[in-house]
Structures are given as C-alpha cells and as structure tokens.
VODOZA-476282 format. One record per residue (C-alpha): residue number from 1; chain; x negated, y, z; residue in three letters. Coordinates in steps of 0.02 Angstrom, whole numbers. Example, Ala and Ser with C-alpha at 12.3 -4.5 7.8 and 13.67 -1.06 7.14 Angstrom:
BEGIN
[1,'A',[-615,-225,390],'ALA'] [2,'A',[-684,-53,357],'SER'] 
This chain:
BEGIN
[1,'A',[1357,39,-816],'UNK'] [2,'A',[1324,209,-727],'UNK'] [3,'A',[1410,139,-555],'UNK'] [4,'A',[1302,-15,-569],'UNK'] [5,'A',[1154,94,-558],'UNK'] [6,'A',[1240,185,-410],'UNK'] [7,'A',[1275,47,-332],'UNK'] [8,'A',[1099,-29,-352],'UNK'] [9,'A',[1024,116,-282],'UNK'] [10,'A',[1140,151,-142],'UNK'] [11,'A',[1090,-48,-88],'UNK'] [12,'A',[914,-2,-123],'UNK'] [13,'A',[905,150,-27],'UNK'] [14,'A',[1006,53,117],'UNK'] [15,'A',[879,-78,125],'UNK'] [16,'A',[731,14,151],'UNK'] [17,'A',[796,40,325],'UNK'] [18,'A',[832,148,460],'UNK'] [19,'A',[660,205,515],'UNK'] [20,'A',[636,393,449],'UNK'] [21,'A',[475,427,370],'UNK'] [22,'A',[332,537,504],'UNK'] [23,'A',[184,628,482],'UNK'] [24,'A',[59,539,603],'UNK'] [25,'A',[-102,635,669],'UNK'] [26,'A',[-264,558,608],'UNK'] [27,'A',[-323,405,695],'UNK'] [28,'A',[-488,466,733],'UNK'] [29,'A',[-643,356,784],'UNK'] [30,'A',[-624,188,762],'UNK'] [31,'A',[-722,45,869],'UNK'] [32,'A',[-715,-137,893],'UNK'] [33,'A',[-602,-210,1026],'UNK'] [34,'A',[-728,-371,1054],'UNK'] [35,'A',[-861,-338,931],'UNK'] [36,'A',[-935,-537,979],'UNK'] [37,'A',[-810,-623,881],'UNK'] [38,'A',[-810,-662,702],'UNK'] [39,'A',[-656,-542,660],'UNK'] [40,'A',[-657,-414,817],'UNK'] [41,'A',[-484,-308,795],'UNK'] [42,'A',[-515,-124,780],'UNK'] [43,'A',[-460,18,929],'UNK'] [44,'A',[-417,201,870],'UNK'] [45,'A',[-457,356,969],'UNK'] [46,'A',[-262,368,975],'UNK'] [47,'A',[-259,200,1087],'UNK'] [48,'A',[-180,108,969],'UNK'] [49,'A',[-254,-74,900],'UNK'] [50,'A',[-251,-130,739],'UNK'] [51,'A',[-131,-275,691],'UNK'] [52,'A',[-237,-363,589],'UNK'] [53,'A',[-411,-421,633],'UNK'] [54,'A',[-463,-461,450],'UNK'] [55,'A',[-488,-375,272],'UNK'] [56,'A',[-315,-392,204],'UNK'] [57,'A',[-365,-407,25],'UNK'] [58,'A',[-572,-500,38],'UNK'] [59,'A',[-527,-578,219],'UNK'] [60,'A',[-709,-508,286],'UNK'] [61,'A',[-721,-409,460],'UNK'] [62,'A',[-625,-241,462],'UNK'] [63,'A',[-731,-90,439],'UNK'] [64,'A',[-721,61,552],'UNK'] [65,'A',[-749,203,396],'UNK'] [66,'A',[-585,151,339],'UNK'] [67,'A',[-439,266,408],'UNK'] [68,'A',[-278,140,468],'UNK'] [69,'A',[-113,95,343],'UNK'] [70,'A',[7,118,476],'UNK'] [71,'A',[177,0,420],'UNK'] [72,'A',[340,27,553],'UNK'] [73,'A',[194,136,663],'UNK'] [74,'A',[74,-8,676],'UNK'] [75,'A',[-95,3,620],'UNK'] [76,'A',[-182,-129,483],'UNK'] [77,'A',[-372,-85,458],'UNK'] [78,'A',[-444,-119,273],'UNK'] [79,'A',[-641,-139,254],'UNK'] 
C-alpha cells in the first residue's frame, strides 16, 4: 500500500512538469489592446497581452481592475 502512494505521488509530482515555479513582478496598469471590438484583449505595463480576450468564467469583456492569472508565464485577464 505505502509504495502505491509513493509511486502515485512520484507520477504526480512528475506530471506537473518541468517549469519551476517564479515570483513575477506585478503587472501594473492594464489597457485595452483595440478597445472598438466587442472583446478587446488587455495590454500590461509589463508589455505582455493577455491570452484570453473574454471573462473566463461569465464570458463578458475583461476588466482592467483585475490583476492577470499568469499559467506557463502567459497572462489570462478575469473581469
């Protein structure tokens, strides 16, 4: 039983991948890329661009209050 659980984790653990967890700075100010369109994506003060261009969860425009998610060191806005 006990080197079942080993094992389990040990397959877990290798699955989560290779990528080491970071500390990234805050993403500062956030504005719309093309603020015309329905869904505009967002743009950081860091440069980078969200990946998503809709609400995740309520699919309604992304709001720029809401700090990034940052999955693999890409951005996803919430609103």
């Amino acid at each position: 039983m006990r080197r079942t659980a080993i094992a389990l984790a040990a397959l877990t653990l290798a699955g989560c991948g290779a990528r080491p967890a970071e500390v990234l700075p805050p993403a500062g100010k956030a504005d719309y890329v093309d603020a015309s369109v329905e869904h505009p994506r967002l743009k950081f003060s860091d440069g980078s661009v969200s990946e998503n261009e809709a609400c995740p969860v309520t699919k309604r425009k992304l709001s720029v209050w809401f700090p990034p998610v940052y999955v693999n060191g890409k951005p996803f806005g919430f609103c």
